[in-house]
N, C-alpha and C positions, 0 to 999 in steps of 0.2 A: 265397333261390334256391340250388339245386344246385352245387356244385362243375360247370365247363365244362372240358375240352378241345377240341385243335384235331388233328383226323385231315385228310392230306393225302395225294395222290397219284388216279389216275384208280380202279385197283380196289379200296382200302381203300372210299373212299367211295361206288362202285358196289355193294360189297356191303352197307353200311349202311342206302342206301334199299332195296335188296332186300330187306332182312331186319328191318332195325328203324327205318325213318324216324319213329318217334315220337321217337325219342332224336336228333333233329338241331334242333338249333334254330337254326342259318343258316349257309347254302351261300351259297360264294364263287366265281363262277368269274374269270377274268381277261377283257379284253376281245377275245382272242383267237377266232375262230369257228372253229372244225376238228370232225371227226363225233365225237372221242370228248367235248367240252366239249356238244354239240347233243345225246349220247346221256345223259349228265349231268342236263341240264337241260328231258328231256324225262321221266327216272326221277323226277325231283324235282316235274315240273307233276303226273303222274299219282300222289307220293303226298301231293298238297299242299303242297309244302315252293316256298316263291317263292326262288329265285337269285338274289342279288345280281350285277354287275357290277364289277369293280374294275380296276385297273392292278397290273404285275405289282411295281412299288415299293410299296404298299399291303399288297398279301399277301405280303410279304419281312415286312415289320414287323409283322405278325398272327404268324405263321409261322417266322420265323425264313430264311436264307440255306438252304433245302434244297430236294430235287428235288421241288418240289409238282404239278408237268404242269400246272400252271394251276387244282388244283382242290382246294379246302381247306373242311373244312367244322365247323364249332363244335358239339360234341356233349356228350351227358349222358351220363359212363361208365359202363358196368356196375359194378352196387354191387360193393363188393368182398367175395372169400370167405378169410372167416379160418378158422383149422383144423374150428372145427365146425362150419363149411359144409362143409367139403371131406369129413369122414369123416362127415355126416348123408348128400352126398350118395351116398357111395359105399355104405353101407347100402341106400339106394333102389331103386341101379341091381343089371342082371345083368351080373356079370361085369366088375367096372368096371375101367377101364386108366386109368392116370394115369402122366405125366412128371414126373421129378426132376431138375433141375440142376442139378448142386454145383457151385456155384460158375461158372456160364458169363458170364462180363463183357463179353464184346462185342457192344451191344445186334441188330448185323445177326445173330448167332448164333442170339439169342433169338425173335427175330423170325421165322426161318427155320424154327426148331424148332416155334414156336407155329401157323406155319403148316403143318406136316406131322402135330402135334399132332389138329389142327383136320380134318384129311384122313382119320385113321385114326382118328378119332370116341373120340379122348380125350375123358374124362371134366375135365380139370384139367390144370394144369400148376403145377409148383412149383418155387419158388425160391428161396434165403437173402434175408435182407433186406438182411444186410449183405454188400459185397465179391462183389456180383454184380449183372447186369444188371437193372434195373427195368420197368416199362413206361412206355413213354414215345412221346414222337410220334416217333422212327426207329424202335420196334419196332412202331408199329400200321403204319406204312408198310411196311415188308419184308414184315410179317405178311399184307397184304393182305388187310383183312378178318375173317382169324382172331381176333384180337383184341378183336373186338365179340362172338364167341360160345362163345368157350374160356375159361373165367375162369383167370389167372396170381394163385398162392394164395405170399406173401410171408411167412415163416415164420422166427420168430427165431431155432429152434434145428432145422436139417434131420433130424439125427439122431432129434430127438424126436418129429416129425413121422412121419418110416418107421416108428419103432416103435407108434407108435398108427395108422396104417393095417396094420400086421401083427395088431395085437389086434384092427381089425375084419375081418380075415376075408383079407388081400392079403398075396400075395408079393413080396417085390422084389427085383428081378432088375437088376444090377449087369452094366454095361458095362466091359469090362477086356482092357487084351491081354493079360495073361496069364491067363486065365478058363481055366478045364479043361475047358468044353463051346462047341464052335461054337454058335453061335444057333439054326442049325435042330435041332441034335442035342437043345436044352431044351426045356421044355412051357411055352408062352408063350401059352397058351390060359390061361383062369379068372383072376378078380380078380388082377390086377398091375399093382406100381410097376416103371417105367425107370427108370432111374439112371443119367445121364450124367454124366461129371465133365467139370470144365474143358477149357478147351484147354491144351493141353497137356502141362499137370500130371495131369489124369486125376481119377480120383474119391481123394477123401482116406481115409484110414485110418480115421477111424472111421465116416464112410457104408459103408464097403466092407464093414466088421466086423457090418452091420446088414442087410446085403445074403445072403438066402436061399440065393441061389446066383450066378455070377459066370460072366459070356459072353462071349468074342470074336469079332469079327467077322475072317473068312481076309484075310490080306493077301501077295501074294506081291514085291510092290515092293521098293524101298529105302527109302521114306519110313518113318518111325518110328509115325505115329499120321496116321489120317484126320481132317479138320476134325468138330468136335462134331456141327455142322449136317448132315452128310451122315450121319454113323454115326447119327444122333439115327434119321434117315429111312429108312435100311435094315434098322436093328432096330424100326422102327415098325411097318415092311412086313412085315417079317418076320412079326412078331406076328399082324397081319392076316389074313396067308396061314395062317397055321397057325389062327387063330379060324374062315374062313371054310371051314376041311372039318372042323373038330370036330363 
């Protein structure tokens, strides 16, 4: 049998049966009855899937002490995509956009990005294997669903990674406050890597040296650097907006 995980929370697992209730092999909800556990269990009759019943001490110990809303479901993950998944499928696609995060370790980050990811119809997301966040059941939760349709591509050496999506045909375009182009000012349109560094330390010296060209986003505040998670989503948009009048 399949390697199992356990996705929890009310919209991870609503967009799961939306989209792929083949990959669920048993829903849990709690004995609690409220419209969003009865909207659950009503997406779950209509795609076959029977809901279990339980107490909320039972799915603590499936689950672990986290915010599950009462609704926790044991699934078969998305196969994973190792690097030539990742540059067959960028070959494939037009125009392909992918996310890079050096080094982002705090799984609610990850989670947040994969979900903005997932919104502005990235192709992929990447991440070091080591000394950065993994996917795990807190980032399918924050991800909300994202998670189940944006493959996160775990990559032993990041560097080597950019420079072989640069050979197939992608720019990558490096988040920086010191960058010498605002974000609208670059062409973020056509096949490109984001490149987000950490919190707070920023993108490291030899991503940055890999990086095509390197973009700020304005800040007129006192704070020194915006959270990863929100810059991730603003140059995502960014990108967007400028794809959607090209």
């Amino acid at each position: 049998m399949k390697e199992s995980q356990w996705l929890y929370g009310v919209h991870a697992v609503r967009t799961l049966l939306a989209r792929s209730p083949e990959r669920l092999r048993r829903l849990v909800l709690t004995s609690r009855d409220d419209p969003r556990s009865r909207e659950i269990e009503a997406l779950a009759q209509k795609a076959g899937v029977r809901a279990e019943r339980t107490d909320v001490e039972a799915l603590k110990r499936w689950v672990g002490d986290v915010v599950h809303q009462g609704v926790a479901a044991e699934i078969t993950p998305l196969p994973p995509w190792g690097e030539d998944d990742l540059i067959e499928a960028c070959g494939a696609a037009k125009d392909p956009l992918v996310l890079a995060l050096d080094g982002v370790q705090d799984p609610h980050n990850l989670g947040a990005c994969l979900r903005t990811a997932d919104a502005c119809g990235t192709l992929a997301v990447v991440v070091p294997r080591d000394r950065a966040a993994q996917l795990n059941a807190t980032v399918r939760k924050v991800a909300t669903g994202a998670a189940e349709t944006t493959p996160v591509v775990a990559v032993t050496n990041l560097s080597r990674t950019l420079k072989l999506l640069k050979d197939a045909g992608l720019w990558v375009v490096g988040a920086d406050a010191s960058g010498p182009q605002l974000a609208w000012e670059a062409d973020l349109t056509g096949p490109r890597v984001i490149v987000m560094g950490a919190e707070g330390s920023g993108l490291r010296e030899l991503t940055r040296r890999n990086c095509d060209f390197l973009v700020r986003l304005p800040q007129l505040g006192t704070v020194e650097s915006l959270n990863v998670s929100v810059a991730t989503g603003m140059l995502l948009y960014e990108t967007l907006r400028q794809r959607s009048r090209a």
